[in-house]
MIGULUM-108258 format. One line per field, with one value per residue (C-alpha): x, y, z; residue in three letters. Coordinates in steps of 0.001 Angstrom, whole numbers, plus 500000, padded with zeros to 6 digits. Layout:
<baros>
x: X,... $
y: Y,... $
z: Z,... $
code: ALA,... $
</baros>
This chain:
<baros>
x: 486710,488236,489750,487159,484188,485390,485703,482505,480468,482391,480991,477582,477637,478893,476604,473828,475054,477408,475469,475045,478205,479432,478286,481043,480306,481492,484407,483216,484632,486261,487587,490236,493003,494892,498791,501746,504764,508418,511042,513923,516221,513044,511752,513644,512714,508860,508843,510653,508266,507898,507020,503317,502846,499485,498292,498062,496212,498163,496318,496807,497220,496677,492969,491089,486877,484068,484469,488650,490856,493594,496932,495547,496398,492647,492033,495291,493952,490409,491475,493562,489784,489588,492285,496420,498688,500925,500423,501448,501259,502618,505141,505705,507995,507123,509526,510773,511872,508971,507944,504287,501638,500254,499693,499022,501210,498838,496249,492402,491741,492678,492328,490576,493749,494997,498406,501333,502771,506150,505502,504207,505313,504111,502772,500526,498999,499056,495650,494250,491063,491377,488804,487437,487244,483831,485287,483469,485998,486553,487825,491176,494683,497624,499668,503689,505621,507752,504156,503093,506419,506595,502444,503270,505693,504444,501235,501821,504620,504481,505925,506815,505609,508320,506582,508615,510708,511223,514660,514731,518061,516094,513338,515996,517077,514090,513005,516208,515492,512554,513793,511017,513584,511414,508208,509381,510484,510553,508777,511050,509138,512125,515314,517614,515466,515903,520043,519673,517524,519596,522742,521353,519641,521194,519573,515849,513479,512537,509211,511103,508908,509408,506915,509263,511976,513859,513153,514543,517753,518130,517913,520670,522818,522109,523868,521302,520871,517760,517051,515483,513396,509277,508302,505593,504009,501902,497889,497781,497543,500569,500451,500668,504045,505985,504527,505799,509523,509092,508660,511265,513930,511791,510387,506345,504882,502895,499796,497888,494179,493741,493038,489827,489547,486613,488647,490951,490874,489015,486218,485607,485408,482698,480878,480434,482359,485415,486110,488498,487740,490963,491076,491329,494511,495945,495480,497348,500543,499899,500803,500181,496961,497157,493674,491368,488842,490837,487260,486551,489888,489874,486551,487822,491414,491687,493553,493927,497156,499993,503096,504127,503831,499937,498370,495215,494814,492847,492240,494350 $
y: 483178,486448,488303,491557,489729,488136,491865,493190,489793,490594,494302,493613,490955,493155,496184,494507,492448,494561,498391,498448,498790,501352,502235,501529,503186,500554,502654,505380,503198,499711,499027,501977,502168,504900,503558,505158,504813,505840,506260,504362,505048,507825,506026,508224,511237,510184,509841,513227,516233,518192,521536,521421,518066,516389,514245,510216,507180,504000,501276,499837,495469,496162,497976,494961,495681,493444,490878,491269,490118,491798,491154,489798,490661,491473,493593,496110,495347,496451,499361,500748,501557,503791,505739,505910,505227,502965,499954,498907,495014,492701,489532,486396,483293,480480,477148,476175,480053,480730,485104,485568,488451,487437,489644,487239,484840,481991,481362,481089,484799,484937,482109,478500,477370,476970,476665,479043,480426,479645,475888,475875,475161,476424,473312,473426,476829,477316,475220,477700,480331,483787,485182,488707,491230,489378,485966,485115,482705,483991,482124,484211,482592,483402,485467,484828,488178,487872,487535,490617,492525,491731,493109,496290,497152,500283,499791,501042,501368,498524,499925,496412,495684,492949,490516,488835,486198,487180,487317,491238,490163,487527,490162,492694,490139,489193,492998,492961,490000,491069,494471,495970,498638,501538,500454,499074,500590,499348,499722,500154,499839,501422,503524,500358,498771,501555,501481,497762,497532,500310,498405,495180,497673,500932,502515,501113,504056,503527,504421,505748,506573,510228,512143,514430,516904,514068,511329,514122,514710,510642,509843,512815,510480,507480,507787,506997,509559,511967,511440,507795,508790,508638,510068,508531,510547,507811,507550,510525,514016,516604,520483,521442,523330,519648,518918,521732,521257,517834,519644,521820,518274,517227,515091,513955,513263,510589,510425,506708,506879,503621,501046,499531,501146,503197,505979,505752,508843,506587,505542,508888,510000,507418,507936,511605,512101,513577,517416,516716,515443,513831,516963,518797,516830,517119,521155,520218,518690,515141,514201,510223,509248,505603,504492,501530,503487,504254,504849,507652,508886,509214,510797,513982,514137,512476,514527,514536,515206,513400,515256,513300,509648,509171,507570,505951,502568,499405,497279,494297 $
z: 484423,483299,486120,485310,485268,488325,489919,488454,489977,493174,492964,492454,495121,497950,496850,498585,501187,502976,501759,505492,506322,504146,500859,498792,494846,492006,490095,486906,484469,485714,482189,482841,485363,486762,486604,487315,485139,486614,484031,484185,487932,488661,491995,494067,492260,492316,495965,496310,497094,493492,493896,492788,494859,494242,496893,496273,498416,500065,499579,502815,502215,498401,498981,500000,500047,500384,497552,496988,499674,501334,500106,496320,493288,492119,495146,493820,490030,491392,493492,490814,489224,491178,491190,491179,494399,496156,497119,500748,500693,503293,502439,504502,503666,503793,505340,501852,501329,499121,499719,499243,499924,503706,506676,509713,511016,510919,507877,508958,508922,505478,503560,503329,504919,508766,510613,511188,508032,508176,509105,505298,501618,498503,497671,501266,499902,496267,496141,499200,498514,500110,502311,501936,505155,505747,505938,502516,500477,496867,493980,494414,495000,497475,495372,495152,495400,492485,490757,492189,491638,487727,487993,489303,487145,485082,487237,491104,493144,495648,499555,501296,504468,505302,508161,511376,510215,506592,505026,503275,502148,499670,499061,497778,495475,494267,493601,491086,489904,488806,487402,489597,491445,490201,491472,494916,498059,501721,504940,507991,511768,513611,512421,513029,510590,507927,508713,508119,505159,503670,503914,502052,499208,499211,495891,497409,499215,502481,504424,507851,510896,511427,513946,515912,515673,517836,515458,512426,514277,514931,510683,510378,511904,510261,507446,504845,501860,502660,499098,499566,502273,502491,505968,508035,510665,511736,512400,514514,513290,513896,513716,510003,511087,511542,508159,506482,508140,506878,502980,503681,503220,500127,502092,500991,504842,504439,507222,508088,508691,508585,511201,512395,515863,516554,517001,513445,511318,508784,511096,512409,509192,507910,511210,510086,514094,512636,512291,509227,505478,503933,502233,505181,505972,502799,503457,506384,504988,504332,500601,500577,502930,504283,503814,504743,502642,499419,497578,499489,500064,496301,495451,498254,496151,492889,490652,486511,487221,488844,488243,484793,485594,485911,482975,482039,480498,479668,482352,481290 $
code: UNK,UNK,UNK,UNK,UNK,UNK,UNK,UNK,UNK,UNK,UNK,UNK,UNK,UNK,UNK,UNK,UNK,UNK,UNK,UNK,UNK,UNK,UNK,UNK,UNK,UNK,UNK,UNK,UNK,UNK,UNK,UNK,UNK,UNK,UNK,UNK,UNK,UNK,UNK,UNK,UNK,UNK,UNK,UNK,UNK,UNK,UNK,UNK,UNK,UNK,UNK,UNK,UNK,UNK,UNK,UNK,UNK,UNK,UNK,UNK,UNK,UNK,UNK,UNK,UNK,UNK,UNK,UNK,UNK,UNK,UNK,UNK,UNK,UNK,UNK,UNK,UNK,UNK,UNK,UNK,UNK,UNK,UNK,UNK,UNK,UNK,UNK,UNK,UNK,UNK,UNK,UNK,UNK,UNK,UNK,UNK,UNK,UNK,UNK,UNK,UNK,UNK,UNK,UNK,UNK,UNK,UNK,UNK,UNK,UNK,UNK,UNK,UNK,UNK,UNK,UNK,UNK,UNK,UNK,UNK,UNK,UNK,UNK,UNK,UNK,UNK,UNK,UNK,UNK,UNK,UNK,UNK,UNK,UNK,UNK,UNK,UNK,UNK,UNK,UNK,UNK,UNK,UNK,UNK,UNK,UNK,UNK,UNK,UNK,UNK,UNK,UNK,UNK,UNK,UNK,UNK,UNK,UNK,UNK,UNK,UNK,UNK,UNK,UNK,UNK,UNK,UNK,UNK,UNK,UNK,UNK,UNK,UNK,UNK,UNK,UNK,UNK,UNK,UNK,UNK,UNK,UNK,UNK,UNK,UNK,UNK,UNK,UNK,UNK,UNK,UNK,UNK,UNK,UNK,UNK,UNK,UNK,UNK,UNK,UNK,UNK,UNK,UNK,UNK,UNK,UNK,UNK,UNK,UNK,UNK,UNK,UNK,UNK,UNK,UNK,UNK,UNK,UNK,UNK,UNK,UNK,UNK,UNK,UNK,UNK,UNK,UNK,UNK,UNK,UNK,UNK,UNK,UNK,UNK,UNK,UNK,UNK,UNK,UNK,UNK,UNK,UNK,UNK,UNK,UNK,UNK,UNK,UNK,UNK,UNK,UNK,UNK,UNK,UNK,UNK,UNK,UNK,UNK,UNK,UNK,UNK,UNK,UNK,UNK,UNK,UNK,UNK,UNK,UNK,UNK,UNK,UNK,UNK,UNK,UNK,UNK,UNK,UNK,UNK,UNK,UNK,UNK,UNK,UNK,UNK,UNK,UNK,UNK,UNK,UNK,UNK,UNK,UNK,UNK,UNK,UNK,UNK,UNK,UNK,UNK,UNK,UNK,UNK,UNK,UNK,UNK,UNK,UNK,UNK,UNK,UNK,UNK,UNK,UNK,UNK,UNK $
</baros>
């Protein structure tokens, strides 16, 4: 079955079933998308902080809802319906070496499949169904990342979320392989991480983990150009003052609300218990929002827009 009627039979599905839960609107048009397309070596300048910034959404595991599984191609195809952004997917390998789009380390959550991961070949999960945040199986496939890389290109820019265990000196490779550079940069969980990813792909952005006038004066010393850098605050708001010294390095700041804790940004906010909209904390500094709720994050801040790299197309 075509891939759109596939979504559109997913949307109508969930509509119902899961309504109370949250409420989640179909897209205004599903047969357009909102891509971004970097020019050729523009990553870097992308990611920079332009002048007249206009806020984006992180899809947080590719924008997974009711009906499209986390981490699947047609969940990032879907949520781009909504809107433009990054994608923040996460990538495993697998025993024979093989990198694919998986969060967990083992697969029940996630797919028709069980067992650790990385005790697994291609040829054990090729044939495997993913599960939706429900648990309901879908007809959608484990996706491999070099699949998803040569999909993004001159779609989304794709921020990798490299799992325990996985060789980034093979996923480097693989993003030149690929010819993806401009549409991929990395996720780094501590600075030593950032120092060592930067090594293995020097020209390739990094999301670096920077909430603190400490943690500022710590990536001055690590050698790595300011120019690559996309600064996470983390999932807790900070005083709009840190956010603008953050600017001031042409940095964008980019602020998590995601999580599924009662007391995430994203829950409050459904709940109605928060005392911020997301375009409150755009106001406040944040330029990308890392969102569970990339529907809603969008209706609060979409934008016609997007510096000169947003573009609307076909669905394809």
């Amino acid at each position: 079955m075509h891939l759109k009627l596939l979504g559109l039979l997913a949307l109508l599905s969930f509509a119902t079933s899961h309504a109370a839960a949250e409420d989640i609107p179909a897209p205004a048009n599903p047969d357009i998308q909102h891509v971004l397309t970097i020019p050729r070596g523009g990553l870097a300048e992308f990611l920079a902080r332009p002048d007249n910034p206009i806020p984006m959404v992180s899809h947080h595991r590719g924008g997974p809802m009711p009906g499209f599984p986390e981490n699947s191609m047609e969940a990032m195809q879907n949520a781009l319906s909504y809107g433009y952004g990054l994608m923040e997917i996460d990538v495993a390998q697998l025993k024979d070496g093989t990198l694919i789009l998986m969060h967990d380390d083992t697969l029940s959550r996630t797919t028709t499949g069980e067992g650790a991961v990385r005790q697994k070949t291609w040829e054990d999960v090729k044939e495997l169904f993913l599960k939706d945040e429900n648990g309901t199986v879908t007809t959608f496939r484990i996706p491999k990342l070099r699949d998803v890389l040569l999909w993004a290109k001159n779609r989304t820019v794709v921020t990798l979320d490299i799992k325990r265990g996985v060789d980034f000196a093979k996923v480097a490779a693989m993003v030149q392989e690929t010819g993806s550079q401009d549409y991929s940069a990395g996720i780094s969980y501590t600075l030593d991480q950032a120092v060592a990813f930067h090594r293995l792909a020097p020209n390739m952005p990094l999301s670096i983990g920077i909430s603190s006038d400490e943690d500022i004066a710590a990536f001055d010393a690590s050698g790595i150009p300011s120019n690559l850098v996309l600064a996470w605050t983390g999932t807790r708001l900070r005083a709009p003052s840190f956010y603008q010294k953050l600017h001031a390095r042409g940095w964008r700041v980019l602020v998590g609300t995601l999580g599924w804790r009662e007391s995430s940004i994203d829950n409050q906010i459904k709940a109605g218990q928060s005392e911020f909209t997301y375009r409150d904390i755009v106001k406040m500094g944040a330029d990308v929002i890392a969102t569970d709720r990339f529907w809603a994050v969008q209706k609060e801040i979409a934008s016609s827009n997007l510096y000169i790299f947003s573009v609307q197309r076909v669905a394809n």
